[in-house]
C-alpha positions, 0 to 999 in steps of 0.5 A: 617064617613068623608067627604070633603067640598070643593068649587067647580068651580061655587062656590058651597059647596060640601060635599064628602064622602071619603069613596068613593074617588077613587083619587085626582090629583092636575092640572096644572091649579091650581085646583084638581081633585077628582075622585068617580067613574063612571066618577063622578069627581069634579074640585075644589079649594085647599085652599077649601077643608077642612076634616069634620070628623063627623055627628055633624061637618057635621050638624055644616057645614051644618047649618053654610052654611045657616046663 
């Protein structure tokens, strides 16, 4: 499984599974749009996104946000 960690337009950490990704669409204003569904979309910062490509990747993003 894969997710997206992105930062999101509070400065949040996001973890996207993008499985579930319908489209991403980059703005005008610099950002990108991803959209989930269900009117579920983020607004984040390219230079952000980053591709977590496992379970034990995930863990080690995950962790690493804690320290």
């Amino acid at each position: 499984m894969k997710f997206l960690k992105v930062k999101d337009e509070d400065g949040r950490t996001e973890y996207l599974n993008l499985d579930k990704v319908i489209n991403i669409a980059p703005l005008a204003n610099g950002k990108v749009k991803i959209l989930m569904g269900a009117g579920m979309a983020w607004y984040v910062y390219p230079e952000s996104i980053e591709l977590v490509d496992c379970y034990n990747d995930l863990y080690k993003a995950i962790m690493e946000a804690y320290q």
